[in-house]
N, C-alpha and C positions, 0 to 999 in steps of 0.2 A: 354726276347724275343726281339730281332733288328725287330724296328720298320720302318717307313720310314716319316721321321718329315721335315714339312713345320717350320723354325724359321724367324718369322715376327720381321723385325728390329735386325738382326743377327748382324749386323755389327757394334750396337752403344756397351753401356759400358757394360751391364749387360747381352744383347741378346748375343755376341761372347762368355763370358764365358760359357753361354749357350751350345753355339754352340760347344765349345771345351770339356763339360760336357759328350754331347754327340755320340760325335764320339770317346769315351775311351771308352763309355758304348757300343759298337758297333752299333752304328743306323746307319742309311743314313737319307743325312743331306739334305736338301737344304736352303740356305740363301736366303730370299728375302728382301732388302732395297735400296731405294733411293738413299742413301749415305748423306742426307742432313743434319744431322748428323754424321755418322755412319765413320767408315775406313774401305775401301776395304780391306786395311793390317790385320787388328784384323778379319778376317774371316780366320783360322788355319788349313780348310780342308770342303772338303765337294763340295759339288754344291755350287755356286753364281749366281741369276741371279737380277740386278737392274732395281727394277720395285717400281714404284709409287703404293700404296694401293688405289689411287683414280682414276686410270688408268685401267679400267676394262678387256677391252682387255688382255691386257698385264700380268692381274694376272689369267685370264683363261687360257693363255697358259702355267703359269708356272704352274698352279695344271695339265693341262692335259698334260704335257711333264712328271711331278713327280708321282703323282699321290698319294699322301702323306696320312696315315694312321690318322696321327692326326699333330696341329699348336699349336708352342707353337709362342703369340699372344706379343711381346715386343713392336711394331712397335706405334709410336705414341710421341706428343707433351709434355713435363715434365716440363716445368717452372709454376709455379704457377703465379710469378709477373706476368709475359707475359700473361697469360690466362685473367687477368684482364683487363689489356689494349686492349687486339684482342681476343674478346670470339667468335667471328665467327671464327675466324682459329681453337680454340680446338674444334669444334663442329662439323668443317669440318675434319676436319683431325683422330681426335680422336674416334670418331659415325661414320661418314659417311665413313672411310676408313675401320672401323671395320663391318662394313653393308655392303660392300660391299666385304670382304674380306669371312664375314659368309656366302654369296649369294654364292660366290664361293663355299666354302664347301659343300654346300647345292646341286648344280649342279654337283658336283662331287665324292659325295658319301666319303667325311671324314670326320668321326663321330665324334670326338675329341678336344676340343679346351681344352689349359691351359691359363689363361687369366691375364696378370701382370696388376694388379688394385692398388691400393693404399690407402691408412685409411684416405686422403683427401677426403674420399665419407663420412666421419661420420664428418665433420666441427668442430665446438668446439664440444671435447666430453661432455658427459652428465657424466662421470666417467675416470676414465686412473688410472690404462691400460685400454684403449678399447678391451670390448668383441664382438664376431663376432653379438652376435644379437643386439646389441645398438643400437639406431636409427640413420639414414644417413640422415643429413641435410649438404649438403655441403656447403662452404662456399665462393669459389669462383669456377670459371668455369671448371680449371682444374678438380675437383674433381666430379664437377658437371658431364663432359663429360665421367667419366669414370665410374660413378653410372650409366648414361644411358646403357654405355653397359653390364654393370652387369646384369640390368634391360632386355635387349633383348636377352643375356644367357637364363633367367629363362623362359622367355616366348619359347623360342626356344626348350627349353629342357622337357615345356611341352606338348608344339606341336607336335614335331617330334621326340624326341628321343635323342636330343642331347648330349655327354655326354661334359661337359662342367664345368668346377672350376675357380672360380678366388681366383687369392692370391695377399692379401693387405697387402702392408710390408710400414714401413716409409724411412727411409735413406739407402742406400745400400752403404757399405764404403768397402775398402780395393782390393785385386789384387788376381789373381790367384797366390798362394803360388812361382810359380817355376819360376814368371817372366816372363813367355810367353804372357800373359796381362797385360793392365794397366787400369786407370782411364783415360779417353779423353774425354774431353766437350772443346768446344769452341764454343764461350766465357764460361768457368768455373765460373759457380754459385753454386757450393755444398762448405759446411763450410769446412770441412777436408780439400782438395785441397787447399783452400784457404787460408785457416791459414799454410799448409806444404811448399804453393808457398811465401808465409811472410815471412817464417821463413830462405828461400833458397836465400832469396833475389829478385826475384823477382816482389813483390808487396812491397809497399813501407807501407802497414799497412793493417789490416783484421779491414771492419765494423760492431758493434754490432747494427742489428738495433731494435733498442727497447729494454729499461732497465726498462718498468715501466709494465711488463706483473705478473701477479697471480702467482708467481714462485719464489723457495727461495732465489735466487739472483735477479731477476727482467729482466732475459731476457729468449729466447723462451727454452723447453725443448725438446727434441723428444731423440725418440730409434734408435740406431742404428744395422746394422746387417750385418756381412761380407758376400758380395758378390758368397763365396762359398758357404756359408748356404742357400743364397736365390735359387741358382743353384739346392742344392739337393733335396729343397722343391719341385721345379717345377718338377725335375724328379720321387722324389715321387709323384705326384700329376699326372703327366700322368696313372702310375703303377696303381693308384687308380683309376682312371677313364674308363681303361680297365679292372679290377677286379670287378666293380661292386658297391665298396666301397668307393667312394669318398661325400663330403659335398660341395653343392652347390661355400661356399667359405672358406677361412681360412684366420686367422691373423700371420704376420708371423713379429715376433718381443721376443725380451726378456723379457718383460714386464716392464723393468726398463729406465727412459730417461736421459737424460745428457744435460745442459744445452750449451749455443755457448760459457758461460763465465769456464764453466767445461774443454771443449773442447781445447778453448783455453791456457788455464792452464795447463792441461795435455801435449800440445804440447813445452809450455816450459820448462816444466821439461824434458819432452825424448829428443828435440832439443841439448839444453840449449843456446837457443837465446831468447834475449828479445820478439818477435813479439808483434809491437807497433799496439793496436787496437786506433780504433777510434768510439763513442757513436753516432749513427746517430739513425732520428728519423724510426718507426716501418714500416712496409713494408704492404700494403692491400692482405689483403686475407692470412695472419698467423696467424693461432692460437697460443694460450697461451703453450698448453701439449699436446704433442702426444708422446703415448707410446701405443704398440700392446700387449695384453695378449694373447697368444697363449693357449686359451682354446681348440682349438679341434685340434688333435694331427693324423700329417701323420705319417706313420709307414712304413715301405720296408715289401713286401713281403718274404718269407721265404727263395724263392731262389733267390735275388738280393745278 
């Protein structure tokens, strides 16, 4: 069924794959982002309108010009380091853009939220894979800000009806298959990028920081999960939202991790350039393992 989808933060790396997910599935689309990450370019079709989430005005008139059935909800601050150093900004940006974005919903009658959360709400796990019901002690602010709005999902959805899911995934790597997107961060802080911009010449060396972590090589672990998988999830996870049958939240990961000393290994062999690392000391606010066990399982409807 073509829905009509508000996508929060449409234009950054994961939100436009998004956005070009769903405009093959037939929806109507609108983009809403700032641009202060995002590229105007990587929006492939649809509405655009650049509006601040902290800009109230401005996000009322894009839901009552749209008038959007359900959001899916990308828009928001993603450095961990940086959340350390200015946890007022992910609390502003991160909660209060999200609180104000939900207000809108709320005043305009869309019942729907898909909510891109992250396994930085469960801080060191207590096991890995992480299962969806482990306990959430985050670890730094990032993750902190994003448990809170998990946190005002549930209350919202037991207030009023909301139907609302978040899905916690850890690293999101690779491109749409056919080229038409890419990865874009600037400044680029994800490993992959990093170690492929080393290897291109580019960077003159990839940093491991920290070699003395709980782990069989001794630097950090985590899962990885291609970019289209995390797309399909979110569209399943709408489909479930309006059927009736969706779970508060889901982990979305293989359940197996890969270290930065794997990663980059891996990158020499498919290269075949040296990529000269360099051993610097650990970074605050990363844990030792993350890895997502996808215990509870979205499914497509019978007629997608």
């Amino acid at each position: 069924m073509a829905r009509r989808i508000l996508v929060t933060g449409g234009a950054g790396y994961i939100g436009s794959h998004a956005v070009l997910a769903l405009l093959e599935a037939g929806h109507q689309v609108l983009t809403v982002d700032n641009l202060s990450n995002g590229h105007r370019d990587a929006v492939l079709g649809g509405e655009f309108t650049e509006v601040d989430l902290l800009d109230v005005a401005a996000l009322d008139h894009a839901f009552g010009s749209f008038r959007p059935d359900a959001v899916l909800h990308f828009a928001g601050a993603i450095e961990v380091g940086e959340s350390m150093r200015d946890p007022l900004k992910y609390f502003r940006i991160n909660v209060g853009g999200s609180l104000n974005l939900l207000a809108a919903m709320r005043r305009h009658g869309t019942e729907a939220i898909v909510f891109s959360s992250t396994a930085a709400v469960f801080g060191t796990p207590v096991r890995v894979p992480i299962e969806e019901a482990d306990a959430k002690a985050p670890i730094n602010p990032y993750g902190e800000s994003k448990l809170m709005v998990e946190r005002v999902l549930g209350e919202l959805a037991r207030a009023h009806g909301l139907k609302a899911c978040a899905l916690r995934y850890l690293n999101a790597a690779g491109a749409d298959p056919s080229g038409r997107l890419a990865e874009r961060h600037e400044p680029e802080s994800h490993l992959i990028p990093l170690v492929l911009r080393t290897a291109a010449g580019s960077r003159l060396e990839i940093a491991i920081f920290g070699t003395d972590y709980d782990t069989p090589d001794g630097t950090c672990l985590r899962d990885y999960v291609h970019v289209s998988d995390l797309i399909e999830a979110h569209l399943l996870a709408l489909d479930a939202l309006f059927a009736g049958r969706s779970r508060p939240a889901y982990n979305l990961g293989n359940g197996e991790g890969y270290s930065v000393r794997q990663v980059i290994e891996t990158a020499r062999r498919v290269t075949g350039w040296a990529i000269p690392a360099r051993e610097a000391a650990r970074r605050p606010g990363d844990p030792a393992r993350e890895a997502a066990a996808p215990t509870r399982h979205l499914q497509a409807p019978d007629n997608r």
